[in-house]
C-alpha positions as CSV (number, residue, x, y, z in Angstrom):
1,X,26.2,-71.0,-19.5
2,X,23.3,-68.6,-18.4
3,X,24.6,-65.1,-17.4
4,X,23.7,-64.0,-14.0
5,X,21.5,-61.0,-13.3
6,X,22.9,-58.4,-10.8
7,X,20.6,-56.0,-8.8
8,X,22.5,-53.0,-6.8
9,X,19.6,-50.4,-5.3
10,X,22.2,-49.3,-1.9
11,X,25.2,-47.2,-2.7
12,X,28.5,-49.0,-3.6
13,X,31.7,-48.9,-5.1
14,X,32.4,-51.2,-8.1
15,X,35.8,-51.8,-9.6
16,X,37.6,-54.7,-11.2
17,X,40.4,-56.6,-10.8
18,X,41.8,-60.3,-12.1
19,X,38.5,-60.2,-14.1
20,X,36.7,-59.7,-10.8
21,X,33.6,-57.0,-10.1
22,X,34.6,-55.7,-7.0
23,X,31.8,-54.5,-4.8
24,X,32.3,-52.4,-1.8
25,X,30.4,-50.6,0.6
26,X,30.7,-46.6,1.2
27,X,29.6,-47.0,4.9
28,X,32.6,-49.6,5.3
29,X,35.1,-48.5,3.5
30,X,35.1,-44.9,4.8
31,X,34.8,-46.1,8.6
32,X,38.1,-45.9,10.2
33,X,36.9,-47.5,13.5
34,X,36.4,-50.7,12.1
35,X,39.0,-53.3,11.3
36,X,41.0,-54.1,7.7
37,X,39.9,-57.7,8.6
38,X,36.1,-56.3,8.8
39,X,36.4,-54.5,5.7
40,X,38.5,-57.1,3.6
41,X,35.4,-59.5,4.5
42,X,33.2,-57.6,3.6
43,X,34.1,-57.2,0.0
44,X,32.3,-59.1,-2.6
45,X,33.6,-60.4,-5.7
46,X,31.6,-62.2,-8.9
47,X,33.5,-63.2,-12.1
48,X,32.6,-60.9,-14.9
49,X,32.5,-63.6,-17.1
50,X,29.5,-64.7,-15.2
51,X,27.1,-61.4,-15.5
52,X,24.8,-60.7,-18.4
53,X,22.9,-58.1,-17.1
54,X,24.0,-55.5,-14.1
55,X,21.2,-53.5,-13.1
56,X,22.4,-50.1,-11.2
57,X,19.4,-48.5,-8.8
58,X,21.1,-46.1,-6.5
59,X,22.6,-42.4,-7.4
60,X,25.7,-43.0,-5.2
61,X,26.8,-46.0,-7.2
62,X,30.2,-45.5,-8.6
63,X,32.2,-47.4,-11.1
64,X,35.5,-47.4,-12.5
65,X,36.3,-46.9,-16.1
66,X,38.3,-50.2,-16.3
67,X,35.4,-52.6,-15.0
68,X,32.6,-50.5,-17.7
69,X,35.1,-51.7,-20.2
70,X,35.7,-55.5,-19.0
71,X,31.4,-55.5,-18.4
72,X,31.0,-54.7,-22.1
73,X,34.1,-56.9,-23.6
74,X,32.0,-59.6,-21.9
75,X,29.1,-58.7,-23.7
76,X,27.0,-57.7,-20.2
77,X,23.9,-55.4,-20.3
78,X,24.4,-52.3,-18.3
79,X,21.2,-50.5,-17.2
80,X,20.8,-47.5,-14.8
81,X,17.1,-46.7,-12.9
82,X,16.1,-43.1,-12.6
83,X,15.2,-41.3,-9.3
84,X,11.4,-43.3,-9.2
85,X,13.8,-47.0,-9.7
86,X,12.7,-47.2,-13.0
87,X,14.9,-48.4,-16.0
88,X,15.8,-45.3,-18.1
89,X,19.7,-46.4,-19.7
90,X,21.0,-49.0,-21.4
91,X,24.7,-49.5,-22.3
92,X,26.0,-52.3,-24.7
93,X,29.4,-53.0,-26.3
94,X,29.8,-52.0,-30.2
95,X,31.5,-54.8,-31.1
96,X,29.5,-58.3,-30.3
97,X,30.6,-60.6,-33.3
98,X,33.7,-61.5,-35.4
99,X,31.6,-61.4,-38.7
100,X,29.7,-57.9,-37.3
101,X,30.3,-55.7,-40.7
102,X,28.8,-58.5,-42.6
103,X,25.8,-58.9,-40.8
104,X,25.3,-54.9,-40.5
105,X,25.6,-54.8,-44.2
106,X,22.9,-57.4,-44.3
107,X,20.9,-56.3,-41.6
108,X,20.6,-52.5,-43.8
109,X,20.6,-54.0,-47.2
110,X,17.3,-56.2,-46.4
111,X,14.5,-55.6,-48.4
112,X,11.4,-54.0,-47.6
113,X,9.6,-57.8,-48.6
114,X,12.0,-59.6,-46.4
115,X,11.5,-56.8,-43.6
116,X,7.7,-57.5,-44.1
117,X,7.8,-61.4,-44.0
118,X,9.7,-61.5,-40.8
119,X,7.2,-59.0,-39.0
120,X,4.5,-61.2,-40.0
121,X,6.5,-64.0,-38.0
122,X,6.9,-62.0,-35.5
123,X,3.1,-61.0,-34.6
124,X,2.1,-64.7,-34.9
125,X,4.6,-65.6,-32.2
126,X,3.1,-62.9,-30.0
127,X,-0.6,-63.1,-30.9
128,X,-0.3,-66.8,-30.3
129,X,1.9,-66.9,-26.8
130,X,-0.6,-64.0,-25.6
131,X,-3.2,-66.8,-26.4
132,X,-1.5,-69.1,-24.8
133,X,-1.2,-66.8,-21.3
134,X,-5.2,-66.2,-21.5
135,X,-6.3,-69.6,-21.9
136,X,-4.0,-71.3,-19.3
137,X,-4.0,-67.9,-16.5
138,X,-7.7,-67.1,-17.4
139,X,-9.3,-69.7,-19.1
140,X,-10.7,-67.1,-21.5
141,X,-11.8,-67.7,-25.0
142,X,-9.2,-68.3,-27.6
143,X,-10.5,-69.1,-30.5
144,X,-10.6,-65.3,-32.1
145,X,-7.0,-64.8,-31.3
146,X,-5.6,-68.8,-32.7
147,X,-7.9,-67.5,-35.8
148,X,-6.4,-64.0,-35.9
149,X,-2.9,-65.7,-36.3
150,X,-3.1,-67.7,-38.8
151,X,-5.2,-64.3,-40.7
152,X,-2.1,-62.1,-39.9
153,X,-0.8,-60.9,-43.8
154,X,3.0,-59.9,-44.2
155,X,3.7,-56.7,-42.4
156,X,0.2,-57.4,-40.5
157,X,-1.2,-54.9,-43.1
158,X,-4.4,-55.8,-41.6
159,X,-3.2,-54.5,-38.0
160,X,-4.1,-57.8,-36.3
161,X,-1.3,-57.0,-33.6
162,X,-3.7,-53.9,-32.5
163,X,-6.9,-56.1,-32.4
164,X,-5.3,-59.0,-30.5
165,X,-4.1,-56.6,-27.6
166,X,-7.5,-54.7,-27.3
167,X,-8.5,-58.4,-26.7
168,X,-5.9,-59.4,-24.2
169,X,-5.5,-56.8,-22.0
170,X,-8.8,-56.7,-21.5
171,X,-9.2,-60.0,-20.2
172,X,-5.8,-60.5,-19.0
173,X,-6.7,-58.4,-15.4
174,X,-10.7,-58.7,-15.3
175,X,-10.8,-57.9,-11.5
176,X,-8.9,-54.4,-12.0
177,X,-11.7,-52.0,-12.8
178,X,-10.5,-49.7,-15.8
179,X,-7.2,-51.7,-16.7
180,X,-5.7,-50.1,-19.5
181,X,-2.2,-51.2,-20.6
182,X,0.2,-48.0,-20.9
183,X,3.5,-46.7,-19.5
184,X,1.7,-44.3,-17.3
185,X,-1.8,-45.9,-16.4
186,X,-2.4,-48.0,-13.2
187,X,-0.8,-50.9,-11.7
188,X,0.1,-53.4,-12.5
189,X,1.6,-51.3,-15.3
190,X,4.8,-50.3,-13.2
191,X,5.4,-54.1,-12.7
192,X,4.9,-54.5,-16.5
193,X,7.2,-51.8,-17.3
194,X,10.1,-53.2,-15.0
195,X,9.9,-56.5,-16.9
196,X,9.9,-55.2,-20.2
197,X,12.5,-53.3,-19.3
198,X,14.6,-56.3,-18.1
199,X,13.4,-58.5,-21.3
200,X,14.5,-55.0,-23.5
201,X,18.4,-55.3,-22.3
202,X,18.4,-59.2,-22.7
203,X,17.1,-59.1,-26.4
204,X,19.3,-56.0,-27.4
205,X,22.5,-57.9,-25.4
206,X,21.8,-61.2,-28.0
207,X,21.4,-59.1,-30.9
208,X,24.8,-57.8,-30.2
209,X,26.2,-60.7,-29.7
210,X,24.7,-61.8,-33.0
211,X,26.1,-59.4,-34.9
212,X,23.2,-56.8,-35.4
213,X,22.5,-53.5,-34.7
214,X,19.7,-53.3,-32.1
215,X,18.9,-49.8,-34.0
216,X,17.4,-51.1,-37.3
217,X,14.2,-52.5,-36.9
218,X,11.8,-54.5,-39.3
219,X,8.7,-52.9,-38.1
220,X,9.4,-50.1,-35.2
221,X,11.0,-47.1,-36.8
222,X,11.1,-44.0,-34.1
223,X,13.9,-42.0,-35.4
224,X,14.6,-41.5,-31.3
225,X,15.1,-44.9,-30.5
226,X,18.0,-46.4,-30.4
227,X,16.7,-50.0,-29.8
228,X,13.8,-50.4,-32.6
229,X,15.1,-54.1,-33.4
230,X,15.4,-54.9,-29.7
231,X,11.3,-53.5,-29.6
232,X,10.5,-55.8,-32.6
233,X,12.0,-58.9,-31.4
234,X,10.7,-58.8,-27.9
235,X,7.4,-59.0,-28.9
236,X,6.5,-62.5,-28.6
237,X,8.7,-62.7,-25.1
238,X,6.4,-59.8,-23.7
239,X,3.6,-62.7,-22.6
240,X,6.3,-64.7,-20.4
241,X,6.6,-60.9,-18.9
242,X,2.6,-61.2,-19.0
243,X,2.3,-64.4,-17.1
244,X,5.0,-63.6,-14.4
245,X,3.4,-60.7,-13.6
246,X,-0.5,-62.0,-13.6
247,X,0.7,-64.9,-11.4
248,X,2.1,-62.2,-8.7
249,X,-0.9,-60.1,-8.9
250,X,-3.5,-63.2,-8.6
251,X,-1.1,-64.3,-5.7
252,X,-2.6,-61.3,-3.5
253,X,0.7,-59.6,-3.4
254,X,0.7,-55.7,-2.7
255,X,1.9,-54.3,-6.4
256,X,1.1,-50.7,-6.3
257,X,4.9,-49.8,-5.7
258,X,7.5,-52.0,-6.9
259,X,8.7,-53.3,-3.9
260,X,11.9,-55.2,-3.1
261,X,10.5,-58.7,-3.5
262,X,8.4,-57.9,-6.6
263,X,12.1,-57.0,-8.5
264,X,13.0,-59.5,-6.9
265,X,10.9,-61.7,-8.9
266,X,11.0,-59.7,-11.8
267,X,15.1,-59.7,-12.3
268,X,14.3,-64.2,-12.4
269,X,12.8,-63.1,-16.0
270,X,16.3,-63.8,-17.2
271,X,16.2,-67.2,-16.5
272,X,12.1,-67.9,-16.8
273,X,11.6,-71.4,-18.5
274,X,10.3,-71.2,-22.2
275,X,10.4,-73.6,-24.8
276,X,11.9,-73.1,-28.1
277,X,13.3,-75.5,-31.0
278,X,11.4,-78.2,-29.4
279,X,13.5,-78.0,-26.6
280,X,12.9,-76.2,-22.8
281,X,15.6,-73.1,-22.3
282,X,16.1,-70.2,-20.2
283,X,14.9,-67.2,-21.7
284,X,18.0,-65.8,-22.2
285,X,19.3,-68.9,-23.8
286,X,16.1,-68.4,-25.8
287,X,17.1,-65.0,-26.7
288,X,20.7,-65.8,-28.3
289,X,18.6,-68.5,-30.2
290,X,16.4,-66.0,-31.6
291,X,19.0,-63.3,-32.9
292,X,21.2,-65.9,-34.2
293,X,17.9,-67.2,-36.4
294,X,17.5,-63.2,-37.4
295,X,21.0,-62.8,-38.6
296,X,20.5,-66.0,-40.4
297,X,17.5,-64.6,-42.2
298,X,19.1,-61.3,-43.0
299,X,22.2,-63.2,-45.0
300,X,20.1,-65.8,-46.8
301,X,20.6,-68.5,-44.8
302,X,17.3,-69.5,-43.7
303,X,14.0,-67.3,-44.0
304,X,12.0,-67.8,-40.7
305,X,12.9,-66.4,-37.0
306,X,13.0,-69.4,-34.2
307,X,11.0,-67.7,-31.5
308,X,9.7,-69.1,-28.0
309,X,6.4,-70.6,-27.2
310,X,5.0,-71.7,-23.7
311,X,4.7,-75.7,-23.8
């Protein structure tokens, strides 16, 4: 079943009950002129069994204790926006799999040629999807970057990843004088951010839920983050991020400030159509598919990660 993304940016007050979220409104709720009737309709209840990602983007939000426990039992993503509505928290649930302490012990006994192999994989995937998104958005030149992947040495000694991306993002926006790709330069970076933000929570959620620890990575190492395995495995779903966002900007759409219907659109990356295994999936689907290939390669199992590519 794919898990339903929630977006909350007015205040509320969320609780649970009979495995409910509860969602009311502060402006309701503390009216005393209006009617119990009025109020009791005006409640709004989703199964938590149903949401895999609740995105919080109002300061007077409040929740109960009870429903942040029952949100991560049921595996769900929790993520808080900061005063400019940006994504800056992420809570997940410690314990995501039955067979967890074997798959941790796994996951931090891999070797360093293992570790290696599986980043190569990994900046294949990417280098080719970003191909992908320039030839069929742009119509650019390919051929360097299809070349590139199959030249990319375990751990991408040879920093192909880099040279691919100077590529791309340059011809990616072509009518946006001085595009530069970066958390702080111009837009469309702030729509860029908000999806990779969105495609962050879903990849750590399935790692969870596979068993590993979205803190080890294979490649990323920061000794601040606490989701260097969620930044490695993203990497080749960052161009379905890339093509959702170059189709709203080619659209004409206004995206200097992230307006209402741009999340809009960006909180559907979730359930964006990829194809992976052979087969067409929701990216989230596509996610759990992914991790679950990861574990496998950490215990022996198999030795190549099952990532998406556009058809």
């Amino acid at each position: 079943m794919i898990k339903k993304t929630l977006y909350l940016e007015n205040p509320a007050y969320l609780s649970m009950k009979n495995a409910q979220l509860i969602i009311k409104l502060p402006e309701i709720e503390k009216n005393d002129s209006l009617p119990e009737t009025f109020k009791e309709s005006s409640v709004k209840t989703i199964p938590i069994e149903d949401i895999g990602v609740l995105i919080l983007d109002n300061k007077q939000i409040t929740l109960t204790h009870g429903l942040i426990e029952s949100l991560l039992a049921n595996n769900c993503a929790l993520i808080t926006c900061n005063s400019n509505r940006m994504p800056v928290g992420l809570m997940l649930p410690l314990e995501g799999n039955t067979l967890q302490r074997e798959r941790f012990q796994a996951q931090i006994d891999a070797s360093v040629p293992l570790k290696k192999q599986l980043w190569q994989q990994t900046i294949q995937a990417k280098i080719e999807n970003q191909a992908t998104v320039l030839k069929q958005c742009k119509g650019a030149e390919i051929r360097n970057m299809m070349a590139w992947t199959n030249q990319v040495k375990s751990g991408d000694s040879d920093n192909l990843e880099s040279r691919a991306a100077a590529y791309y993002w340059k011809n990616l926006f072509p009518d946006i004088e001085n595009f530069t790709r970066g958390r702080e330069e111009i837009p469309p970076n702030n729509l860029l951010n908000y999806g990779y933000a969105i495609l962050r929570a879903v990849v750590a959620r399935s790692l969870v839920a596979s068993g590993l620890l979205p803190t080890f990575g294979i490649h990323h190492h920061n000794r601040y983050n606490a989701y260097c395995l969620a930044d490695d495995i993203m990497e080749p779903y960052r161009p379905f991020v890339d093509k959702l966002v170059v189709e709203m900007v080619d659209s004409g759409i206004d995206f200097q400030e992230l307006s209402k219907e741009i999340k809009i659109k960006l909180l559907s990356i979730p359930v964006l159509d990829v194809f992976i295994d052979g087969q067409r999936s929701p990216l989230m689907i596509a996610a759990g598919k992914t991790t679950s290939s990861l574990a496998k390669c950490y215990i022996g199992e198999q030795r190549k990660i099952t990532y998406p590519y556009f058809e």
